[in-house]
C-alpha positions as CSV (number, residue, x, y, z in Angstrom):
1,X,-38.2,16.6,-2.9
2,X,-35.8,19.0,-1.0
3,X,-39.3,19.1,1.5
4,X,-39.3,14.8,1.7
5,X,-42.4,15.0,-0.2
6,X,-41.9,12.9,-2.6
7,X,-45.0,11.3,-3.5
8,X,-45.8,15.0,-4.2
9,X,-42.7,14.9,-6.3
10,X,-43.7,12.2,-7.9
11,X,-47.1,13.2,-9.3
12,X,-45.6,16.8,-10.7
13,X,-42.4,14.7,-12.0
14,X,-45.3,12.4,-14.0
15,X,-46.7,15.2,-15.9
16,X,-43.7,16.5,-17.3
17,X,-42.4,13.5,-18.8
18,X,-43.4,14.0,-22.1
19,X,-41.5,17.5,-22.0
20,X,-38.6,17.5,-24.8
21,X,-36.8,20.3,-22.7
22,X,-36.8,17.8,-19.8
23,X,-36.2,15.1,-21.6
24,X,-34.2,12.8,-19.6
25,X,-34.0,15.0,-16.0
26,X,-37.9,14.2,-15.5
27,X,-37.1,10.8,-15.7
28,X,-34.5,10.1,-13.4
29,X,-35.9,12.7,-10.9
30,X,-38.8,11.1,-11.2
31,X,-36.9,7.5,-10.8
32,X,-35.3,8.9,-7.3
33,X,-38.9,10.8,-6.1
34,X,-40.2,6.9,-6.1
35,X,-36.9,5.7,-4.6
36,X,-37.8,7.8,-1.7
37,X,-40.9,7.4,-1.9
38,X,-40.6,3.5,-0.9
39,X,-41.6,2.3,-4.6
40,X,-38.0,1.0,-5.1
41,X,-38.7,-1.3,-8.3
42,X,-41.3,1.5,-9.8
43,X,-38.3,4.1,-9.7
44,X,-35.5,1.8,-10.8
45,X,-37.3,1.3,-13.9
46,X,-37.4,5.1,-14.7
47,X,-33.5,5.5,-13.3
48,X,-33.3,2.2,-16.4
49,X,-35.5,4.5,-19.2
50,X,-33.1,7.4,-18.5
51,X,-29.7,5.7,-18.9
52,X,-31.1,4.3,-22.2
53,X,-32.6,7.7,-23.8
54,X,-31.5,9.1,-26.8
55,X,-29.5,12.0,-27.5
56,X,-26.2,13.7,-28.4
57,X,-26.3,16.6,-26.7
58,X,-23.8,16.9,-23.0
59,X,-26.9,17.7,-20.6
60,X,-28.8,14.3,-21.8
61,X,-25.6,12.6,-21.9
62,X,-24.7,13.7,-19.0
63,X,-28.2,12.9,-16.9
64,X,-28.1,9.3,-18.8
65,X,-24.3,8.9,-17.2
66,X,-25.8,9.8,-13.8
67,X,-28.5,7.5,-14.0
68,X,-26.4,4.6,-14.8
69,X,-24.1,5.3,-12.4
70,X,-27.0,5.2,-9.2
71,X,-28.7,2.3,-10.9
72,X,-25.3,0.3,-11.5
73,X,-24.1,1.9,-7.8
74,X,-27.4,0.0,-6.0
75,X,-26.9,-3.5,-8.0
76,X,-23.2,-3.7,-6.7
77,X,-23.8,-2.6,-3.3
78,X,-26.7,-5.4,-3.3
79,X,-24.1,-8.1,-4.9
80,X,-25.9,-8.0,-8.2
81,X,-22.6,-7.9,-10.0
82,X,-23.4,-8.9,-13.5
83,X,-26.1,-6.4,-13.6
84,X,-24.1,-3.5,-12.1
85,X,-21.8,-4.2,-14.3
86,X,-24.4,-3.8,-17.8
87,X,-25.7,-0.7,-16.5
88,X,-22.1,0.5,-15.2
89,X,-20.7,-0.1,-18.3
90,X,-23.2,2.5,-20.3
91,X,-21.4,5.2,-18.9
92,X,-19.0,6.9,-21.2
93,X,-15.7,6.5,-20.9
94,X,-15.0,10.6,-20.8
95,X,-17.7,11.9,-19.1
96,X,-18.2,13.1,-15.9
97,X,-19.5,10.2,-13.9
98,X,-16.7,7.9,-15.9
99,X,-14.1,7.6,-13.1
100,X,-16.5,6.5,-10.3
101,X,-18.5,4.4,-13.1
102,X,-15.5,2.6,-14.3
103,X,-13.9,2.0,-10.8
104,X,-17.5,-0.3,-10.0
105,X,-17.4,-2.1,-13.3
106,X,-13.9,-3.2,-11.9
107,X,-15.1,-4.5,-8.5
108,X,-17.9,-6.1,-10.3
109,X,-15.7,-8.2,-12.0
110,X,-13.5,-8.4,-9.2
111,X,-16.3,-9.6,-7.0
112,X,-16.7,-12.8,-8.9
113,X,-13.3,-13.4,-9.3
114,X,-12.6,-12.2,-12.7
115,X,-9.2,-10.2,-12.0
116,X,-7.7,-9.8,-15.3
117,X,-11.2,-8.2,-16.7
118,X,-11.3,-5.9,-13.2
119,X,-8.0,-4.9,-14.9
120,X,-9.6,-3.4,-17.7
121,X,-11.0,-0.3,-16.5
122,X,-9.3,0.2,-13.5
123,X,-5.8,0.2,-15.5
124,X,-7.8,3.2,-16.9
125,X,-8.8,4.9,-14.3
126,X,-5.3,5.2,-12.8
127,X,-3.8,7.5,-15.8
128,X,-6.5,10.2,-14.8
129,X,-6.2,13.3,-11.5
130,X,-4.7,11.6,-8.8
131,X,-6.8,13.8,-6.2
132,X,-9.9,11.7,-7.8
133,X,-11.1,9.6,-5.2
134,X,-12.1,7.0,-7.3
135,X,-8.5,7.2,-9.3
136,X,-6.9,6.6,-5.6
137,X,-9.2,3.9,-5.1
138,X,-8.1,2.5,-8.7
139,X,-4.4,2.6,-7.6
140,X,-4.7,0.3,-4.6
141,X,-7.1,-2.0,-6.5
142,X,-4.9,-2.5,-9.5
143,X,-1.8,-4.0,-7.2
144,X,-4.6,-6.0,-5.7
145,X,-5.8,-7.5,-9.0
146,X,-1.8,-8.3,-9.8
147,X,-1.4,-10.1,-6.4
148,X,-4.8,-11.8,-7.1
149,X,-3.4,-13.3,-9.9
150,X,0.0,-13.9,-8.6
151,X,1.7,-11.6,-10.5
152,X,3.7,-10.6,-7.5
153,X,6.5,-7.9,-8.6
154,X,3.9,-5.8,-10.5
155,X,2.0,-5.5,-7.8
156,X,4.5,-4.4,-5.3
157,X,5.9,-2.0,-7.8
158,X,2.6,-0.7,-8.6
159,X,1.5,-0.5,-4.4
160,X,5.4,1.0,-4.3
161,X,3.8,3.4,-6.9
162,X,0.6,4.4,-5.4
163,X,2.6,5.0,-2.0
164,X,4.7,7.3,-3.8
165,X,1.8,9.4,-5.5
166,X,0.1,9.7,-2.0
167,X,2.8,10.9,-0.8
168,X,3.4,13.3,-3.0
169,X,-0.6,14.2,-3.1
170,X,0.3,15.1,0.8
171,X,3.1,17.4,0.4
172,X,0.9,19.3,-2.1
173,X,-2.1,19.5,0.2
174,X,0.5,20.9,3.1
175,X,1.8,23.3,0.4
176,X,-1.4,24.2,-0.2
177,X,-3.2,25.0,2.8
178,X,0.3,26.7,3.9
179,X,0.1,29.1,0.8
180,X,-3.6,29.5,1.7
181,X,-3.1,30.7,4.9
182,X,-0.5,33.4,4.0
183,X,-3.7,34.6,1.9
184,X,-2.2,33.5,-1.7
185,X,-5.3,31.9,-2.5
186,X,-7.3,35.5,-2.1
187,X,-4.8,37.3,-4.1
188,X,-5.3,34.1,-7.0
189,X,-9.0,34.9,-7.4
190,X,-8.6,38.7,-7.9
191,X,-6.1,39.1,-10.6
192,X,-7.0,41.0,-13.1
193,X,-7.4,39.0,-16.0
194,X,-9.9,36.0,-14.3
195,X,-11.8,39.3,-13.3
196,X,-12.0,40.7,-17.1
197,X,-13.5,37.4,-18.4
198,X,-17.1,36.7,-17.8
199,X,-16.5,33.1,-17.4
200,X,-13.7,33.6,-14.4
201,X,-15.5,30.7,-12.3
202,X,-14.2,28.0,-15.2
203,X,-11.5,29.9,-15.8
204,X,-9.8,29.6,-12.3
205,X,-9.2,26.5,-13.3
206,X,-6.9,27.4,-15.9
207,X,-4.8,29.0,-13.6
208,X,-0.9,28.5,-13.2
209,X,-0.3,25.1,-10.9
210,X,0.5,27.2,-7.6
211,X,0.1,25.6,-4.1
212,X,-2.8,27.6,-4.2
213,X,-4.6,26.9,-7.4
214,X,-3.8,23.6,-6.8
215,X,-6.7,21.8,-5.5
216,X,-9.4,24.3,-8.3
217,X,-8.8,20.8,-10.5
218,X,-10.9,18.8,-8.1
């Protein structure tokens, strides 16, 4: 696939979809090989099978999520909103995809009018890490909902709101690529204790909120 040959893709993707240690990522690589490949309808189906498979573990939830979230992502850009919003609304609501996934469901919704349901998950999505580009996109579209439905003073105390957070989102990113700069960031990733723990990629993360660190969340 990385080559563009995805026919070829396609025919070693077929053979392995019976393997239980694949189960799921044959599928929806095999879904996107045919997507490629010109054989839109063939692949959806597979990119379907996926988001539907059973399992409990985080990799096969995880791979279902993603396959929702392209399938659903290709019906709303094509104005299929009721669908998009079916398959976007398989996503869980904690996972990795679930920002993005929720944010479409909304704009389905929205789409067709339905404001007050739009306000379902986006009201959602705006609790979670601002410097989530689908959370920022949630902020602006939740004062747009209110207006929509002429609830006028929420939404220009919620647009008041989102101004203020991007503001604020701004003076951190200066902070940050200041601190940077002065070579802060470099003396972060070398401390002792991240170096002593044999996960110190994930643990960066956990490091104290520094101009720095910062921007390790996103």
């Amino acid at each position: 696939m990385a080559n563009g040959r995805f026919a070829d893709a396609a025919r070693i993707l077929r053979d392995l979809q019976n393997a239980k240690s694949l189960q799921g990522f044959a599928s929806y690589n095999l879904g996107i090989a045919l997507i490629k490949d010109g054989k839109e309808l063939e692949g959806r189906q597979y990119l379907d099978r996926t988001g539907q498979i059973h399992g409990n573990d985080e990799p096969t939830l995880a791979i279902k999520d993603k396959a929702n979230l392209v399938l659903g992502s290709k019906l709303l850009q094509e104005k299929n909103f009721d669908g998009a919003k079916q398959v976007l609304d398989r996503v869980r609501l904690n996972g990795p995809f679930s920002d993005r996934a929720l944010l479409g469901s909304g704009w389905a919704d929205a789409s067709q009018g339905r404001f007050e349901r739009a306000l379902v998950p986006w009201s959602t999505v705006v609790t979670r890490e601002v410097t989530d580009a689908s959370v920022q996109e949630a902020m602006l579209a939740v004062p747009y909902a209110y207006g929509k439905l002429n609830v006028n003073g929420k939404a220009a105390l919620m647009y008041g709101s989102a101004l203020e957070k991007f503001g604020a989102e701004v003076d951190k990113l200066g902070a940050s690529i200041e601190s940077i700069r002065e070579g802060h960031f470099l003396q972060a990733l070398v401390r002792e204790e991240v170096k002593q723990d044999a996960d110190w990629v994930v643990r960066l993360r956990k490091l104290p909120h520094t101009p720095e660190t910062y921007y390790l969340l996103a």
